[in-house]
C-alpha positions in Angstrom: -44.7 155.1 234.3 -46.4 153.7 231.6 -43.9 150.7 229.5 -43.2 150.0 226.1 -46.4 146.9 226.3 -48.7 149.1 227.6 -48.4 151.8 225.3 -48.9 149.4 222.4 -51.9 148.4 224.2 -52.8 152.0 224.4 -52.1 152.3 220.4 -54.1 149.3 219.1 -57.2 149.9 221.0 -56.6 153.7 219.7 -56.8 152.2 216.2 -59.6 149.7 216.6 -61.8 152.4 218.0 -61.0 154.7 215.1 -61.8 152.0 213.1 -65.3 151.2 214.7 -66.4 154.8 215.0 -65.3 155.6 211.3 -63.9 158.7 211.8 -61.1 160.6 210.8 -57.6 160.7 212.8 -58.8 164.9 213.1 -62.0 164.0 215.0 -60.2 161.0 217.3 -57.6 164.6 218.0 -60.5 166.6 218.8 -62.0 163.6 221.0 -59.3 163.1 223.2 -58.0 166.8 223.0 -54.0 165.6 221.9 -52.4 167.0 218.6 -53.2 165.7 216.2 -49.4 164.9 215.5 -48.8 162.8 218.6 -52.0 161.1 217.2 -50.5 160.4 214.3 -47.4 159.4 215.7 -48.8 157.0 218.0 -50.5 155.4 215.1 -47.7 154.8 213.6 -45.5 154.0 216.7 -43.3 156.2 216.2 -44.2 157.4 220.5 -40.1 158.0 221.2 -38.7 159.6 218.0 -41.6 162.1 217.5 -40.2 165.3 215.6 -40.6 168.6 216.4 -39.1 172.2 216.8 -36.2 170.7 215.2 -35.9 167.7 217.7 -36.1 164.4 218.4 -38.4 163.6 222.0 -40.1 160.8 223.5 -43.9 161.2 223.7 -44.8 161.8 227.2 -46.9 159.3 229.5 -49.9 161.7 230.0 -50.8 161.6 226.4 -51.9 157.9 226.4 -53.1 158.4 229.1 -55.7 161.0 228.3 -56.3 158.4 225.0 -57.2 155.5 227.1 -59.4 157.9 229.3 -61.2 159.0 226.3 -62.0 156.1 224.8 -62.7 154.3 228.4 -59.8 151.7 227.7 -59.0 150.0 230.9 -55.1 149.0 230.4 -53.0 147.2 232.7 -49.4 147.5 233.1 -47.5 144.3 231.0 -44.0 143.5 230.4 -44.3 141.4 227.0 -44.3 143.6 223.9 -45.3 142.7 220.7 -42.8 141.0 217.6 -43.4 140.1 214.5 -42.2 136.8 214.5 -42.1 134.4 211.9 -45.6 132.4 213.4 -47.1 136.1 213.8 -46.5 136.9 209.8 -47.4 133.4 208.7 -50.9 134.0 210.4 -51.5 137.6 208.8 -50.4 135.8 205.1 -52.8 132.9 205.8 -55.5 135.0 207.2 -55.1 138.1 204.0 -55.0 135.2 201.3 -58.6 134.0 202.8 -59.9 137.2 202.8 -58.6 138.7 199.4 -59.1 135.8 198.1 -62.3 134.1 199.6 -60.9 131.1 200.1 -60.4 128.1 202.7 -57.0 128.0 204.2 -56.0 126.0 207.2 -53.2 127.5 210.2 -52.2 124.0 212.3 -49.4 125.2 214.8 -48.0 123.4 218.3 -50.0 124.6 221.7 -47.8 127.8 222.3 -46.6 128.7 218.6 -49.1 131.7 219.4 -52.0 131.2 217.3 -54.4 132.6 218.9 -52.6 135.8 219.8 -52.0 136.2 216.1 -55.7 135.9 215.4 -56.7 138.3 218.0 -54.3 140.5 216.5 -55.4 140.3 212.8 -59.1 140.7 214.5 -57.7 143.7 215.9 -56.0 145.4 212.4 -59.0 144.2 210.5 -62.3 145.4 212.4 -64.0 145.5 208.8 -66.0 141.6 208.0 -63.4 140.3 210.3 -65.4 137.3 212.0 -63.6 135.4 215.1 -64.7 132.6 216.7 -63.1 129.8 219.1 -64.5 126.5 219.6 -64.1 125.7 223.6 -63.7 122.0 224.1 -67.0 122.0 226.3 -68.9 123.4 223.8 -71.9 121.4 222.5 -72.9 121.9 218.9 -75.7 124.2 219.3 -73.4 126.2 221.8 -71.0 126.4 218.8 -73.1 127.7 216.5 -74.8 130.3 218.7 -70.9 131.6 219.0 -70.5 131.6 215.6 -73.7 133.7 215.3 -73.0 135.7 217.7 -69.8 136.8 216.3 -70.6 137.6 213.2 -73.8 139.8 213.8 -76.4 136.8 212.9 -79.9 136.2 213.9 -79.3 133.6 217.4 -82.4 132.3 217.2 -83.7 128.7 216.2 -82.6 125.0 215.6 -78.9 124.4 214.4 -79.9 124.8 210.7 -81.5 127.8 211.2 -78.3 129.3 212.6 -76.5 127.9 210.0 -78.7 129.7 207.5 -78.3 132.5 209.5 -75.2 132.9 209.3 -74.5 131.9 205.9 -76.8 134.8 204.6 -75.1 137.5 207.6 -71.6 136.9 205.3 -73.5 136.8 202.3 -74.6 140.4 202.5 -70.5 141.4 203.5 -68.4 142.8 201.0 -65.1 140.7 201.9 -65.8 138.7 204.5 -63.6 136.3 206.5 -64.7 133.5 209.0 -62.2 132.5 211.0 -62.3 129.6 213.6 -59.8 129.5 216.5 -58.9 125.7 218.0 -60.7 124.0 215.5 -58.6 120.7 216.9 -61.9 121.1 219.6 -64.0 120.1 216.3 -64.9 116.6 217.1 -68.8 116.4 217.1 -70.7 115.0 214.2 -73.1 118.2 213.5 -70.3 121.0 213.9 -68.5 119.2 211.2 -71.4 118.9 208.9 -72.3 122.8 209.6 -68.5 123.5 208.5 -69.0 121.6 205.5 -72.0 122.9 204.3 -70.6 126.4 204.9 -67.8 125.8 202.8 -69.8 124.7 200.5 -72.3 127.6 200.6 -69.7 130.6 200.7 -67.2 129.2 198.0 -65.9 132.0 196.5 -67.8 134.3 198.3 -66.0 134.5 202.3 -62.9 133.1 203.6 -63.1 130.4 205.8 -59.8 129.7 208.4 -59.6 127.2 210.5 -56.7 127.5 213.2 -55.5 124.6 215.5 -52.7 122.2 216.9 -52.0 119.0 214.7 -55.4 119.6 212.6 -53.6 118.7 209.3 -52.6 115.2 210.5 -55.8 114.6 212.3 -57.7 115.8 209.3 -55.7 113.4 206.9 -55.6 110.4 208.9 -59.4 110.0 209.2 -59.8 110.7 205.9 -57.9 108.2 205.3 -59.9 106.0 207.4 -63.0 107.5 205.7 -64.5 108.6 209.2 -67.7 110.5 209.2 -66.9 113.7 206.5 -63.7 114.0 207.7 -62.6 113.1 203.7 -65.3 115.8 202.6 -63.5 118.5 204.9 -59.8 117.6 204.4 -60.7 118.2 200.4 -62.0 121.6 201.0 -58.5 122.4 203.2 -56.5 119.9 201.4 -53.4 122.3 199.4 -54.6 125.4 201.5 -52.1 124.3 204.6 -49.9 127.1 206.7 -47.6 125.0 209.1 -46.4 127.1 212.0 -42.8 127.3 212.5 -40.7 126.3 216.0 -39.3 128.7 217.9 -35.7 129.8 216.8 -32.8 130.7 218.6 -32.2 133.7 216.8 -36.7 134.7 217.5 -34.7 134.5 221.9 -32.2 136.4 221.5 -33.9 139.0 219.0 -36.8 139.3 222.1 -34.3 139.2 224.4 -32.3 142.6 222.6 -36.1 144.3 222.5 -36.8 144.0 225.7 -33.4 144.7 227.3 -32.0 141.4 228.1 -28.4 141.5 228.0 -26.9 138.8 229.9 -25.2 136.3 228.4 -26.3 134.1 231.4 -30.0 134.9 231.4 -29.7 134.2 227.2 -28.3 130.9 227.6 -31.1 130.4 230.2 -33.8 130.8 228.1 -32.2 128.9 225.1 -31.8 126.2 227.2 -35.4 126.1 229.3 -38.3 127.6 227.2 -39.0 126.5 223.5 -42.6 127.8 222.5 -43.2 131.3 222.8 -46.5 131.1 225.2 -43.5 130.0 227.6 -41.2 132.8 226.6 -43.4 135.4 227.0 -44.3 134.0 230.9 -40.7 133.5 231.8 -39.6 136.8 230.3 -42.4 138.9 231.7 -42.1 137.8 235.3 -38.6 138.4 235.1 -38.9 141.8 233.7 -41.4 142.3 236.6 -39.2 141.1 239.0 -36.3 143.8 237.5 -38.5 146.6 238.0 -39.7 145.5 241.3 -36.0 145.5 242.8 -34.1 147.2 240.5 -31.9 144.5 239.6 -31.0 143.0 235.6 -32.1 140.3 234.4 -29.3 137.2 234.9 -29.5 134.0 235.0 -29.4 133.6 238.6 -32.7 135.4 238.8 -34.3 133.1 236.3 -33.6 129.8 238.2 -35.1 131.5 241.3 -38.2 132.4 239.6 -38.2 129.1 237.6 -37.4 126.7 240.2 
């Protein structure tokens, strides 16, 4: 049996592969040889209220299958399903303003708040000059920039400069570009901060620049303030263009909690008490949900402190 996660996982590489081959929702139907209305209604998930002949049925499990298979997706079962929580939205605004708009626009959020699984997502639902990058804390600076390359479609050859010119001129010759850079608190070294800079400087008004990361505002702002290195050249170019991630809420527990099929007063309280970022959330609940299925026994709070402690 395929569940509720796994079909969305089915459904969004569906899209992005649509997207990527350019083709029409009729040819994807003639690709994977399923009507073209349960094509349509997957696209729109809309998988267990599908109409037809005057009723109301669930899309059945071989259909994504034979999707998946078609378009050599290799999906593995998950318990966590997608929300649109308040973080997730803030992202997509932050992330549509720099790319409608072409402008700079910083995301700072606590480790957790689920930053990068918004980014991916957006990456996802906007193939088109949608440009991704993370900076891993063990990257040098020329290992940076050979990511950043890399990710948007640049040539990866020569010093630092040169990639920078490289990829300056790759976005250049894009319509709407966006740039976006993932754990941008990992943005220490002298050089990646100059190459930022002189990005921003390049593409003003011509690609949108995010940078994404936990506590970068304050860090950005209090070595300004100390005048360290360019830190007061970059916080300028940022500085007004802030999105400020949100904590988890009670209500964002008990709303995943009614999604997923959490009913337990017990278990609720639980989680309300024990997990307060959502990376933790999604670990606790989808072990537990595992655990359900695996013995056929509801989620309670009982079977949280045995999995917990």
């Amino acid at each position: 049996m395929i569940n509720e996660s796994t079909k969305q996982q089915i459904q969004q590489a569906m899209l992005q592969y649509i997207a990527e081959q350019n083709i029409s929702d009729r040819r994807f139907a003639d690709i994977t040889k399923v009507n073209g209305s349960y094509i349509n209604a997957i696209k729109h998930g809309n998988w267990n209220s599908f109409e037809t002949g005057g009723k109301t049925i669930a899309i059945k499990d071989n259909y994504f299958e034979k999707i998946a298979q078609a378009i050599k997706f290799n999906y593995e079962i998950t318990y966590w399903k997608h929300f649109d929580t308040d973080n997730f939205l803030l992202v997509r605004k932050a992330c549509n303003k720099a790319k409608k708009n072409r402008s700079r626009v910083g995301i700072d959020g606590y480790t957790g708040s689920g930053k990068t699984y918004a980014l991916e997502a957006y990456k996802r639902e906007n193939v088109n000059e949608t440009f991704l990058v993370k900076c891993s804390g063990d990257m040098n600076p020329k290992d940076f920039m050979l990511a950043m390359a890399e990710a948007v479609g640049a040539d990866v050859q020569g010093s630092r400069y040169t990639l920078r010119k490289n990829i300056v001129k790759r976005l250049l010759d894009c319509v709407k570009p966006v740039l976006i850079i993932d754990e941008a608190e990992n943005v220490k070294k002298e050089p990646v901060l100059d190459a930022i800079k002189g990005m921003c400087d390049e593409l003003e008004g011509k690609c949108g620049i995010v940078l994404c990361g936990m506590d970068i505002q304050d860090k950005f702002l209090k070595l300004s303030d100390k005048k360290k290195y360019c830190y007061p050249q970059i916080n300028r170019r940022f500085n007004g263009s802030w999105f400020k991630m949100f904590a988890m809420t009670e209500n964002d527990v008990r709303l995943v909690c009614t999604e997923v099929g959490i009913d337990s007063n017990g278990a609720i309280s639980y989680i309300l008490k024990h997990v307060k970022d959502y990376g933790h959330l999604s670990h606790v609940i989808s072990e537990a949900l595992q655990e359900s299925a695996e013995t056929n026994k509801p989620v309670n709070a009982e079977m949280l402190r045995i999995l917990n402690s």
